[in-house]
C-alpha positions in Angstrom: 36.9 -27.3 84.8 35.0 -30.2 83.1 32.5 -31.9 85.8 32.7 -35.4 86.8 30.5 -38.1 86.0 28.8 -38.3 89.5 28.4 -34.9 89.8 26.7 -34.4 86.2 24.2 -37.3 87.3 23.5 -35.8 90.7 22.7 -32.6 88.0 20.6 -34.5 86.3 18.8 -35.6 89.1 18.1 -32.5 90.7 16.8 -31.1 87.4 14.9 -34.0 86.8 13.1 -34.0 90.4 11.9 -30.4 90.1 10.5 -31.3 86.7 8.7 -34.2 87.7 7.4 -32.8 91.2 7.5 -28.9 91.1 7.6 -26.9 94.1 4.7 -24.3 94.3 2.5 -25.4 91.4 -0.8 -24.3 90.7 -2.5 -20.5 91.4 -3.0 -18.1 93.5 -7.0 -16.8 93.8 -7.2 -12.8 92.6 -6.4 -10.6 93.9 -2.8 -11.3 92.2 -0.2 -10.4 89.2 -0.9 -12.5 86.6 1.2 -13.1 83.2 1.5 -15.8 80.9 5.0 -16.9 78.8 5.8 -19.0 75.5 8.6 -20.1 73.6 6.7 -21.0 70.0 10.3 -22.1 69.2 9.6 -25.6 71.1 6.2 -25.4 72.4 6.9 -24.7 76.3 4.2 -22.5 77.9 4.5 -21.0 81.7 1.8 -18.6 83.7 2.6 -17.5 86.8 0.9 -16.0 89.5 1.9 -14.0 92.4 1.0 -11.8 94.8 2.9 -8.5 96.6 2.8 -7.6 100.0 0.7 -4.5 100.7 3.2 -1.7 100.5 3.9 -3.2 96.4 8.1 -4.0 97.8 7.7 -7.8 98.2 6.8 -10.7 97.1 4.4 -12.5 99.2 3.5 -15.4 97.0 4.2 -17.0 94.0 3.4 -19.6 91.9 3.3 -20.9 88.6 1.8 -24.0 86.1 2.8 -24.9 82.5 3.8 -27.5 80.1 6.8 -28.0 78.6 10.3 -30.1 78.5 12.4 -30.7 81.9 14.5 -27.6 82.1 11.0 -25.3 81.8 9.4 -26.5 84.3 12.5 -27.1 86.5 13.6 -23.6 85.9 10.5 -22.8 87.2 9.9 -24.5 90.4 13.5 -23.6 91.4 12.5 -19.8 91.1 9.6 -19.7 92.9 11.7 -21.3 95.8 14.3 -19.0 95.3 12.5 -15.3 95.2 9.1 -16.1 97.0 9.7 -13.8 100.2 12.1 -11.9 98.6 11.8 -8.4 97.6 11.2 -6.8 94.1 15.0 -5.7 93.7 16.4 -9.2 95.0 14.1 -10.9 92.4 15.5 -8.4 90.2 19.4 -9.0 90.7 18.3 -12.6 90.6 17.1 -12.8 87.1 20.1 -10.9 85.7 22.4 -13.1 87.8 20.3 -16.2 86.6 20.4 -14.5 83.2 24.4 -14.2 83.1 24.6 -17.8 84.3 22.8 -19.6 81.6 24.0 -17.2 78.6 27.6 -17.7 79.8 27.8 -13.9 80.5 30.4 -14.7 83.1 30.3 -15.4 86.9 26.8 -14.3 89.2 27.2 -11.4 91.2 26.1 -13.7 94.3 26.2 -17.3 92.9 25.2 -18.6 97.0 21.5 -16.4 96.3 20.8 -18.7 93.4 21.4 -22.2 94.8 19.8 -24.7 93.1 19.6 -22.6 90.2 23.2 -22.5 89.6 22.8 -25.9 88.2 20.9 -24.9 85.3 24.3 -23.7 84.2 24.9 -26.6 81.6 22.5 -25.1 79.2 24.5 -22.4 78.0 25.8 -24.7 75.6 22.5 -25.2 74.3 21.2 -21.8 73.2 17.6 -23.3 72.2 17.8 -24.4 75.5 18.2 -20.8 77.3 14.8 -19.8 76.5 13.3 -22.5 78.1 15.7 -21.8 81.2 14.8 -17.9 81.0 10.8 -18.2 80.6 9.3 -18.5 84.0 11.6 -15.3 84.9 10.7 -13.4 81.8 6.6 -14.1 82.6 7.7 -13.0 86.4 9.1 -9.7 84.7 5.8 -9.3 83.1 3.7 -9.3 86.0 5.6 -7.3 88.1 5.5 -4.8 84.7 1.6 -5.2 84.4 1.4 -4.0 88.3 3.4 -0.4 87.4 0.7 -0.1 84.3 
């Protein structure tokens, strides 16, 4: 069903306000997971940093700086608000859903866990685009990899 005009601005908007002012920016002091992601297809660059609660399950805290166009650094600050708190295997089923979303894989396992996120969905008809959704989760992947090493 093709979206209305009001409802691709409001879209737009909501995009546009977690690019401009991003929710959890910046880094967390050691000790913490560290990783850093690029797309050298467009220049967009992402490091996040988070820390697990003490028994490894959860994470505690998360955040995350970069550069790079709207839909990086949106994609971004709508994760960390999305699977700070949350525990390894819901940031897990996240992704994937998130993943499925903005490939056009077909329909989230639990579209209401995503949220804002959902609204990222318009880039799926931009596969340049998906890598740039995809590399804040991807460097968040990488961390929680580095912590098994």
């Amino acid at each position: 069903m093709p979206l209305s005009e009001e409802l691709r601005d409001l879209y737009q908007q909501v995009i546009l306000d977690h690019s401009r002012n991003p929710r959890n920016h910046g880094e967390i002091p050691p000790p913490c997971l560290h990783a850093h992601g690029d797309n050298p297809s467009c220049g967009d660059e992402i490091d996040v940093w988070l820390r697990l609660s003490e028994d490894g399950q959860n994470i505690e805290d998360l955040k995350f700086t970069g550069q790079g166009c709207a839909i990086s650094q949106a994609s971004a600050s709508m994760m960390t608000q999305k699977i700070k708190g949350k525990s390894k295997a819901q940031a897990a089923a996240m992704r994937e859903d998130f993943r499925r979303v903005v490939m056009g894989d077909g329909a989230p396992a639990d579209e209401d866990a995503l949220g804002e996120l959902i609204l990222l969905e318009g880039v799926q008809k931009f596969p340049q685009r998906v890598k740039c959704a995809m590399l804040a989760w991807r460097a968040v992947e990488q961390a929680l990899e580095s912590a098994k090493a």
